[in-house]
C-alpha positions in Angstrom: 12.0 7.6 -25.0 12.5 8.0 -21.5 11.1 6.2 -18.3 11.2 6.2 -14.7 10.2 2.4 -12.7 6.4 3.3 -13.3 6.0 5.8 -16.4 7.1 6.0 -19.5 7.6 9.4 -21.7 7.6 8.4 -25.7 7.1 10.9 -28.9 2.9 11.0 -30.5 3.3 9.2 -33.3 -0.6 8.0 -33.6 -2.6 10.3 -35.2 -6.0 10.6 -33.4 -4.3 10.2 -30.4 -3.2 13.6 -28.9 -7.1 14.7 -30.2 -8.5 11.8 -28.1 -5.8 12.8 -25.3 -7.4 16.6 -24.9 -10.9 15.7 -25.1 -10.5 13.0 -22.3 -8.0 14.7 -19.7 -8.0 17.7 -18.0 -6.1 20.9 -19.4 -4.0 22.6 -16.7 -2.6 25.2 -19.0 -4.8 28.1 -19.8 -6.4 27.1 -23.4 -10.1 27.3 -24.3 -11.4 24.0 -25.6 -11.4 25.1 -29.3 -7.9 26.5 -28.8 -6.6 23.4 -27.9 -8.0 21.7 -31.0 -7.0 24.4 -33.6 -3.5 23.8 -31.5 -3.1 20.3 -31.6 -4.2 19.9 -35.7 -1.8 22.4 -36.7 0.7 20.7 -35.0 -0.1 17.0 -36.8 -0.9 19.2 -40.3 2.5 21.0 -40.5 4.6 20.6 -37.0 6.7 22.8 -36.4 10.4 21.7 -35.8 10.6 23.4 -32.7 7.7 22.1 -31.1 7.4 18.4 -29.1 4.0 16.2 -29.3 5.2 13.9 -26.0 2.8 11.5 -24.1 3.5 9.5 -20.7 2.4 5.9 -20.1 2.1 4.4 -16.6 3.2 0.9 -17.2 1.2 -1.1 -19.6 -1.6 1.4 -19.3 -3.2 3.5 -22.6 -1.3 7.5 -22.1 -2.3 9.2 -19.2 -1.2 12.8 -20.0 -0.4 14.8 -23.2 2.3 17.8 -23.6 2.7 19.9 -26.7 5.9 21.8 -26.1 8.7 24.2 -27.2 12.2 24.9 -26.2 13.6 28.7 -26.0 17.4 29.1 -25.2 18.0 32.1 -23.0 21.2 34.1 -21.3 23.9 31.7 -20.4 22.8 28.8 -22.3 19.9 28.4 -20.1 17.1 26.1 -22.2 13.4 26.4 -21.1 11.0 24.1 -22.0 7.5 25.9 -22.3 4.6 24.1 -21.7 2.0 25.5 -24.7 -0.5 22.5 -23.9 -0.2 19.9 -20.7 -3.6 17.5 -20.5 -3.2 15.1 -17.8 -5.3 13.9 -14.7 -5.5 16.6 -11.9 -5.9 14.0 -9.4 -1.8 13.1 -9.6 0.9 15.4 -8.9 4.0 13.1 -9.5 2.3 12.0 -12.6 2.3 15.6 -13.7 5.8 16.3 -12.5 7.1 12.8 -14.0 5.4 14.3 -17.2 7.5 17.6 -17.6 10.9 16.5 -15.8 11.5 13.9 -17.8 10.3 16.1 -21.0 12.9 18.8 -19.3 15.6 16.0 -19.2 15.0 15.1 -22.8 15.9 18.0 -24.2 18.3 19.4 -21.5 15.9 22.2 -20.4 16.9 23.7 -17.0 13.8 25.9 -16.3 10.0 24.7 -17.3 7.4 27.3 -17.4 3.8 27.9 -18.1 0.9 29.9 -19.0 -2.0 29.6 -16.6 -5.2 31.4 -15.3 -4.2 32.7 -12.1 -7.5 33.0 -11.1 -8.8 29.4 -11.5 -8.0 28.1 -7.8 -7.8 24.8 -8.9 -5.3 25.4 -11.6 -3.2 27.6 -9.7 -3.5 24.3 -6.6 -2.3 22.1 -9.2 0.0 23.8 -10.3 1.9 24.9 -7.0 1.4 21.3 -5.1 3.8 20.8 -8.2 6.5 22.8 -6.3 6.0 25.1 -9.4 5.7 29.3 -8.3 3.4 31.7 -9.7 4.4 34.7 -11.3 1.9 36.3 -12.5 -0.4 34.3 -15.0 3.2 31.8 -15.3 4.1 28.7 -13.3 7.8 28.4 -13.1 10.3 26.2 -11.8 13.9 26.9 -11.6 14.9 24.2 -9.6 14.2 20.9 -11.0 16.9 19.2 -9.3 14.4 19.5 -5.9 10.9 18.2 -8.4 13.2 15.4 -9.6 13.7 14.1 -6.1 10.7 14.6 -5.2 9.2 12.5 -8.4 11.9 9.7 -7.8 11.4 9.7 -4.1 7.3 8.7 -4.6 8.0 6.5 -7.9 10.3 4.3 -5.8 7.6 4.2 -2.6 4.7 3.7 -4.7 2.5 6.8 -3.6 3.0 10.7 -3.5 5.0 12.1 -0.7 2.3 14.9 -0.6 -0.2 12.9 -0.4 1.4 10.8 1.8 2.1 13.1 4.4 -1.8 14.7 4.2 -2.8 11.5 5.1 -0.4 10.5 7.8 -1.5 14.1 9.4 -5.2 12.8 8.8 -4.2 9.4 11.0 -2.3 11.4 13.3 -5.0 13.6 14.2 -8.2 10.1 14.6 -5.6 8.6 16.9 -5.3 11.9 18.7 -9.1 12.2 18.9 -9.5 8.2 20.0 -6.9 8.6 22.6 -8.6 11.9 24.1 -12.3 10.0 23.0 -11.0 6.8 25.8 -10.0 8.8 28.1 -12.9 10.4 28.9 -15.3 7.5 27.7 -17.0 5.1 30.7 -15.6 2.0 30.7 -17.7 -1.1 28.8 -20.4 -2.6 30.9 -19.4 -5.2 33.4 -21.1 -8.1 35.1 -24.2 -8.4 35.2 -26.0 -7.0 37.8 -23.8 -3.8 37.5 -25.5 -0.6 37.0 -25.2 1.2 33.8 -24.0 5.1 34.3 -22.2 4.6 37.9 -18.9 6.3 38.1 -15.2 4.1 36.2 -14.0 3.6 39.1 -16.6 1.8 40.7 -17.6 -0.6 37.2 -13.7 -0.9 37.2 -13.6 -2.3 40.8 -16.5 -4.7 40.3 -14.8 -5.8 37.6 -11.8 -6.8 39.2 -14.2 -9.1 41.8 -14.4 -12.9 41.8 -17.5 -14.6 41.3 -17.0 -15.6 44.8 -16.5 -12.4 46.0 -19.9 -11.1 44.0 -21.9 -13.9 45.3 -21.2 -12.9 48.5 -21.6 -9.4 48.1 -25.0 -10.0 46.8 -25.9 -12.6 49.8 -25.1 -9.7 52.0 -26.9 -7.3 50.0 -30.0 -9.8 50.2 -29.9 -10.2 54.0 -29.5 -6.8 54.7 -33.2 -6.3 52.3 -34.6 -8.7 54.3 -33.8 -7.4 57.8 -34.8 -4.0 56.8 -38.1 -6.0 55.0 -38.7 -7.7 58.9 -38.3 -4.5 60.7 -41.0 -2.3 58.8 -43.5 -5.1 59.3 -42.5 -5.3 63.1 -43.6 -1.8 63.1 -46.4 -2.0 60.9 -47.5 -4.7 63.4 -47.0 -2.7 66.7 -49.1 0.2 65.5 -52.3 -1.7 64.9 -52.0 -3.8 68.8 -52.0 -0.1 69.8 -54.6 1.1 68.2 
């Protein structure tokens, strides 16, 4: 059994488990649904001693992924661990690389690899956001040493560092739009008594007035109404004496 702080990887000893595990996650490998079953029953009817029934626990949580595997030994003692069935959720990529690295690390594989339908887009995102390259209808890593620090890396902040960065790029870019939003915005409505739609400058200066300073503007503003109000009935009246 191995674990990181968060997950823990442990043999399937239930039996009804890994057929639970299939039906309820999502298979990332490429295996039709009655494939997977006629897999996973030959494996708990006579197992093969070369293949490896593992599931991964986050914390106190029921198993969370499922990984029937083998181990083939190549030129120079390389090991590869070969991923016949992976169910797990699609929605976590350090769960999925905690999964097979710490697989990889139990039995001293230095090279992971799978079989996958290179033309499901989803699969083949999956898959790469892994760190994991595609060769043809295979997902291989050769350098785990760069997935393991990026699995420990998120483990020890709590979240995925891809994730992480999308959405810092996502904040990034609303503060970039609210800055270039306010600058360009009018400024909030002022006193009352100020129109709504004049220019920033000019709410901004009323603004800035005393209550003082706008009383007396308006006192002006009044007298000047009513001298132009006296001086168009001063006319008005001098018409009619001279007609």
């Amino acid at each position: 059994m191995l674990h990181t702080n968060a997950l823990t990887l442990r043999p399937v000893e239930e039996r009804d488990l890994p057929l639970e595990l299939w039906r309820r996650l999502s298979c990332v490998v490429h295996l039709l649904p009655h494939f997977r079953h006629d897999l996973v029953a030959r494996h708990l009817n006579a197992p093969n001693p070369d293949d490896h029934l593992l599931c991964i626990c986050q914390k106190q949580e029921p198993p969370c992924g499922l990984l029937l595997c083998s181990l083939a030994s190549g030129r120079r003692g390389l090991v590869t661990l070969r991923c016949r069935l992976v169910c797990i959720s699609m929605g976590s990529a350090n769960l999925g690389r905690a999964l097979l690295l710490l697989a990889a690390r139990e039995h001293g594989a230095s090279r992971i690899e799978a079989s996958i339908n290179p033309h499901n887009p989803p699969i083949v995102a999956w898959w790469t956001d892994l760190g994991f390259l595609l060769q043809g209808s295979l997902a291989v890593a050769d350098n785990l040493q760069a997935l393991e620090r990026a699995t420990l890396a998120s483990d020890s902040n709590g979240a995925d560092p891809a994730q992480e960065e999308a959405s810092s790029s996502t904040q990034d870019r609303k503060r970039s739009r609210s800055a270039s939003g306010s600058a360009t915005e009018r400024a909030p409505p002022g006193p009352s008594g100020v129109i709504s739609g004049v220019s920033l400058q000019l709410q901004q200066f009323v603004q800035r007035m005393t209550p003082e300073a706008l009383w007396l503007q308006k006192a002006h503003a009044n007298a000047r109404a009513a001298a132009r109000a006296v001086g168009t009935g001063s006319r008005g009246e001098g018409s009619t004496d001279t007609a």
